[in-house]
N, C-alpha and C positions, 0 to 999 in steps of 0.2 A: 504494500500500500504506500510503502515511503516513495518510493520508486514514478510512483504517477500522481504524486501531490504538485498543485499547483506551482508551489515555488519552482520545484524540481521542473516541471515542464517551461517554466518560463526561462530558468538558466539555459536547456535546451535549445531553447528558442532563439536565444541571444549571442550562443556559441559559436556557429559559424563564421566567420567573415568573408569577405570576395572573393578572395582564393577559392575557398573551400566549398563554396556556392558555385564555380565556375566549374570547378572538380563535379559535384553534384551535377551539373546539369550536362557536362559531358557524358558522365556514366549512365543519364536517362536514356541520352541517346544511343548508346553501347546495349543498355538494354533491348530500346525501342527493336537495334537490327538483329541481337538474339534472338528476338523471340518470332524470327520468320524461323530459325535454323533449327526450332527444337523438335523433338516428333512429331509426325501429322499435321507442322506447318506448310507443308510445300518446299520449303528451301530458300531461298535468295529469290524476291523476284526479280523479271525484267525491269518493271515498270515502277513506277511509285507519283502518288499523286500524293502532295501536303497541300492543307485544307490552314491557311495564315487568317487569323484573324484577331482583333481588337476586340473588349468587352468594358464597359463601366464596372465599376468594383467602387460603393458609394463608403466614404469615411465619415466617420462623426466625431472627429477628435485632429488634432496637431502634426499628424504621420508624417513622415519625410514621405518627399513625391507627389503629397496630397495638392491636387490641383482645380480651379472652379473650372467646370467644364459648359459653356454657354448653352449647349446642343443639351445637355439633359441636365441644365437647371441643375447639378449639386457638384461638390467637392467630390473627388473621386482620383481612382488611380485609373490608369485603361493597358493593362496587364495582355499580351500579346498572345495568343493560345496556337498552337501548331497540332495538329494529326493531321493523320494518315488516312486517306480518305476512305480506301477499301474495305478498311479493318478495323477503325475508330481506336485504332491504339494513338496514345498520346507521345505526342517528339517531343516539347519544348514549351515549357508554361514561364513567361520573363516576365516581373512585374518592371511597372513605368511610370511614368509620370501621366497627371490625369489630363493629356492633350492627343490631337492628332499626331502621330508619330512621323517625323520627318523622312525624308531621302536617304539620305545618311544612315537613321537610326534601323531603317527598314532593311537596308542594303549590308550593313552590319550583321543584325540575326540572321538573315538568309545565307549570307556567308557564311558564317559558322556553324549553321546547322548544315550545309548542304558539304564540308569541308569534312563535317564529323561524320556524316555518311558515307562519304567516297571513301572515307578513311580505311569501313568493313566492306564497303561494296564501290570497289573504284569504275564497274563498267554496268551499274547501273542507269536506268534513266530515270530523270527527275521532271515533274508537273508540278510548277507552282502555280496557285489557283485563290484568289483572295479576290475583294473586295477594292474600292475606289482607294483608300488609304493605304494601299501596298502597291497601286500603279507609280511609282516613283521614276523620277530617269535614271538615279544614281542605281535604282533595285534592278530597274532591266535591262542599265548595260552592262550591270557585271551578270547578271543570267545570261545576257546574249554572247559573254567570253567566253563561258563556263559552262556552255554544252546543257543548258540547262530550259525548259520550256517554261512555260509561263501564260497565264489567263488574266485576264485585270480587268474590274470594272473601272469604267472611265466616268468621270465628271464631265457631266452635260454643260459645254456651251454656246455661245453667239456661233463660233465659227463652225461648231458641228450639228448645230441646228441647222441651218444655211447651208448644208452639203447634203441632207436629208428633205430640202422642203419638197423637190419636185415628188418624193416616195409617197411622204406622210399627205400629201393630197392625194395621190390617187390611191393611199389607203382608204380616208376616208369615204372618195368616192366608190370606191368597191364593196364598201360595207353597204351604203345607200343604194346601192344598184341591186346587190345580194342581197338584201334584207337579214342578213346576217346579226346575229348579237355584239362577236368581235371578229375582228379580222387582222391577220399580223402578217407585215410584211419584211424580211431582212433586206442588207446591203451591205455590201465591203465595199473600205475605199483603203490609201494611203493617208495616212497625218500625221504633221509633227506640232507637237506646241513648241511653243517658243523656247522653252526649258529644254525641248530634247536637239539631241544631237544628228539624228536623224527621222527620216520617216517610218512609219511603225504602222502594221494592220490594224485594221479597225472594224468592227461589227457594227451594224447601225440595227437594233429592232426597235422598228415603226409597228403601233398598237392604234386601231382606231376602235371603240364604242361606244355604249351609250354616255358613258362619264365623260367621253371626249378622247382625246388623241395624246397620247402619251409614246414618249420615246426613250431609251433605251441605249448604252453605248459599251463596249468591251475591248478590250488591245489585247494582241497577243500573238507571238511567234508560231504557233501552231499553226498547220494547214489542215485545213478541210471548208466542208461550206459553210456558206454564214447561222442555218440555219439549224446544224447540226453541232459548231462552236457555241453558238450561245444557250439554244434547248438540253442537248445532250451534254454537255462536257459544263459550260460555269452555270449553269440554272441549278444541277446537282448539286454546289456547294452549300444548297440551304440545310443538309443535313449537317454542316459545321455546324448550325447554330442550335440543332441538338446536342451535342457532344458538350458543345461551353454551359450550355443550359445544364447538363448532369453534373456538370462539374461542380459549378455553382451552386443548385439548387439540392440535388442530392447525396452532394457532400461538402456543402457548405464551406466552397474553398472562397469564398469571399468575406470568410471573417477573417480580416487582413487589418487588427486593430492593438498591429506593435506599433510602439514610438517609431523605430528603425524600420529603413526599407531592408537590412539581410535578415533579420528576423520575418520579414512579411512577405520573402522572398523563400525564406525557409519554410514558413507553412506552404505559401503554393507548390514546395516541393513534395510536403509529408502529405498533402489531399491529390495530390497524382501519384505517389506511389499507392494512396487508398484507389484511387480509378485503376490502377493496373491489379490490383490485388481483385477489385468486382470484374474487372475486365476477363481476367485468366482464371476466374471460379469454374472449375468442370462440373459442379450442380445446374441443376436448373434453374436453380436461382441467380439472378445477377442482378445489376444496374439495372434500373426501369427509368423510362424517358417517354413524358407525358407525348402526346399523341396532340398537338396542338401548336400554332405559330408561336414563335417566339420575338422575334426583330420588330413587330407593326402591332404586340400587342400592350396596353396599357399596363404603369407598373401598377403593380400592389403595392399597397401601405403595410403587408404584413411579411414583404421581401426584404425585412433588414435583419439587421444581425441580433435581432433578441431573440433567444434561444428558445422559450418559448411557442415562437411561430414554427419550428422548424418541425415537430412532433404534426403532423396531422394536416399538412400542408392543403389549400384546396386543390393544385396543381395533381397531387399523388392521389386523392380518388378519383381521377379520371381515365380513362380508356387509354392505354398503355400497349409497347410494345418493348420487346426485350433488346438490347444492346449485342448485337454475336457475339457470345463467345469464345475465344479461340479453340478448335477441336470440332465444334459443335458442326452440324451440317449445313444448317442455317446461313453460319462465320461464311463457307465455301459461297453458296447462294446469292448471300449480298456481295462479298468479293466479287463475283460476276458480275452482276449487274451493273455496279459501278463501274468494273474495268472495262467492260460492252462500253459505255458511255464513251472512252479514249478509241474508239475501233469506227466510229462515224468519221471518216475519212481524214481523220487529226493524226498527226505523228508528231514526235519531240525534234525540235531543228538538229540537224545533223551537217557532217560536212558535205553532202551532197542534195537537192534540192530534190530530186527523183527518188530520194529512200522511206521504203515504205516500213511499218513493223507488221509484224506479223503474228499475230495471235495462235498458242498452242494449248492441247487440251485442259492445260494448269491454268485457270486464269490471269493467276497473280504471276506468271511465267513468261516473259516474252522472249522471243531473240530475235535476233535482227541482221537482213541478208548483208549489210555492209561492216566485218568484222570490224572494219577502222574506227566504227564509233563507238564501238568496247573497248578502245583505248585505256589507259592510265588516263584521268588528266589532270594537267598542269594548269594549279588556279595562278593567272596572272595579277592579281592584284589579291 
């Protein structure tokens, strides 16, 4: 009982320093690639898609880091969450400061995480796949040295609106013509904003119905068509916001209320090693994730950190479905499906423009006809 008395847990808490945090979260990722290698995982896959994202994490107290965030009204951290899309195992949980994360700061984790991968599997392929706040120039010129693909949502504006009008009218005239409820049109073009250095693919989805005409924008090094890039391959990432959602809600890794950020850095460690422990349970029992939107839905007043609310959640009687666990048959099943999504005519840039992958009976298993891009490689920066 001495042993898990408060005080004791709090010295815990406060013992790590940056080193030793750095240390920690390499060894995540050392786990993360073990645990393809162990029995009845399949082995090394081909492919690997990471699912990057940002999350509010609300403070009620003095925290280093703690910052007022305009966009959701409170003081907050926004703590950077990384999995792996096909298998909802977790890479890299980094807490942050409570702002939009910069070019810089984005291009930094990605490095490191994609540096610590190569490390166990130098001649894999890597899909990064996030949201507007991870389109950076600095994040996807070093993905574009580094053999690495990439999906991004893009921030709508003047000048890509105006490259879209002549679609987004005769969407909507097709809807009025078809009596249609909605109707969705795509387009590719080239674009550079003014920050990048070059021109970069672009997705345009034009949506016309009864609420009006809405639009749509994505970048990314992948080839395939517009319409199977943005449906099949980044529309899937909304299952990210499951994953952050478990993290958060059903193991309450958002009570993040040390003075210090390595102490608050340290929990986000000790509630992902709890997500890997319900993750890899061979019971039937595991992680359950409500059955419900998470990004568009209003918050609760009973989402904070008093303990409390956490016992009887409304979230957790509702209509639920199970997390795959690794082993299970299910785990295989959804591995599919999601890795099907990367097979609509997308492949990871390579050094030749004509190489295609090629899907084997292993899902999570690819090879690829041009050995040269199983290469070692050499990150240049």
């Amino acid at each position: 009982a001495d042993l898990c008395s408060q005080p004791t847990i709090s010295r815990l808490e406060n013992l790590p320093g940056r080193v030793a945090l750095i240390r920690m979260m390499a060894a995540m990722v050392a786990l993360f690639c073990d645990s393809f290698t162990a029995p009845g995982q399949g082995g090394v896959p081909r492919r690997i898609v990471l699912d990057i994202d940002d999350t509010e994490d609300k403070v009620h107290g003095d925290q280093q880091l703690a910052l007022f965030n305009a966009y959701h009204d409170s003081r907050c951290f926004k703590p950077i969450h990384i999995y792996e899309a096909t298998t909802g195992r977790p890479v890299a949980v980094i807490l942050r400061p409570g702002k939009t994360p910069s070019g810089a700061e984005v291009a930094l984790v990605l490095r490191h995480v994609v540096r610590a991968i190569r490390t166990h599997w130098p001649r894999v392929d890597i899909v990064v796949r996030g949201d507007s706040h991870s389109a950076r120039p600095q994040a996807m010129d070093w993905l574009e040295r580094n053999r690495v693909g990439y999906i991004f949502g893009l921030a709508t504006n003047q000048v890509l609106r105006t490259r879209i009008t002549d679609l987004a009218e005769d969407t909507a005239l097709a809807r009025l013509d078809g009596g249609d409820d909605k109707v969705r049109r795509f387009a590719a073009f080239d674009y550079a904003a003014k920050s990048w250095k070059v021109e970069r693919h672009v997705v345009a989805r034009v949506e016309a119905s009864a609420l009006g005409a809405d639009s749509r924008f994505i970048v990314t090094n992948l080839v395939g068509t517009p319409q199977a890039l943005y449906e099949k391959i980044y529309c899937a990432r909304g299952q990210m916001e499951n994953l952050i959602k478990a993290h958060k809600l059903h193991l309450a890794s958002d009570r993040t209320s040390c003075s210090t950020a390595t102490a608050n850095q340290f929990r986000l460690l000790i509630h992902t090693a709890a997500y890997w422990l319900m993750h890899s349970r061979p019971g039937p029992e595991n992680l359950v994730l409500a059955r419900r939107p998470v990004r568009h839905d209003p918050s609760r007043p009973d989402q904070d950190r008093r303990s409390g609310h956490r016992d009887g959640h409304p979230d957790q009687a509702l209509a639920a479905h199970r997390l795959p666990v690794s082993g299970r048959p299910d785990d295989v099943g959804h591995a599919a499906r999601q890795t099907a999504a990367l097979t609509n005519g997308a492949v990871c840039p390579g050094p030749s423009p004509a190489v295609q992958a090629v899907k084997t009976k292993d899902p999570r298993q690819w090879r690829h006809p041009d050995t040269r891009q199983n290469r070692s490689p050499r990150d240049d920066s």
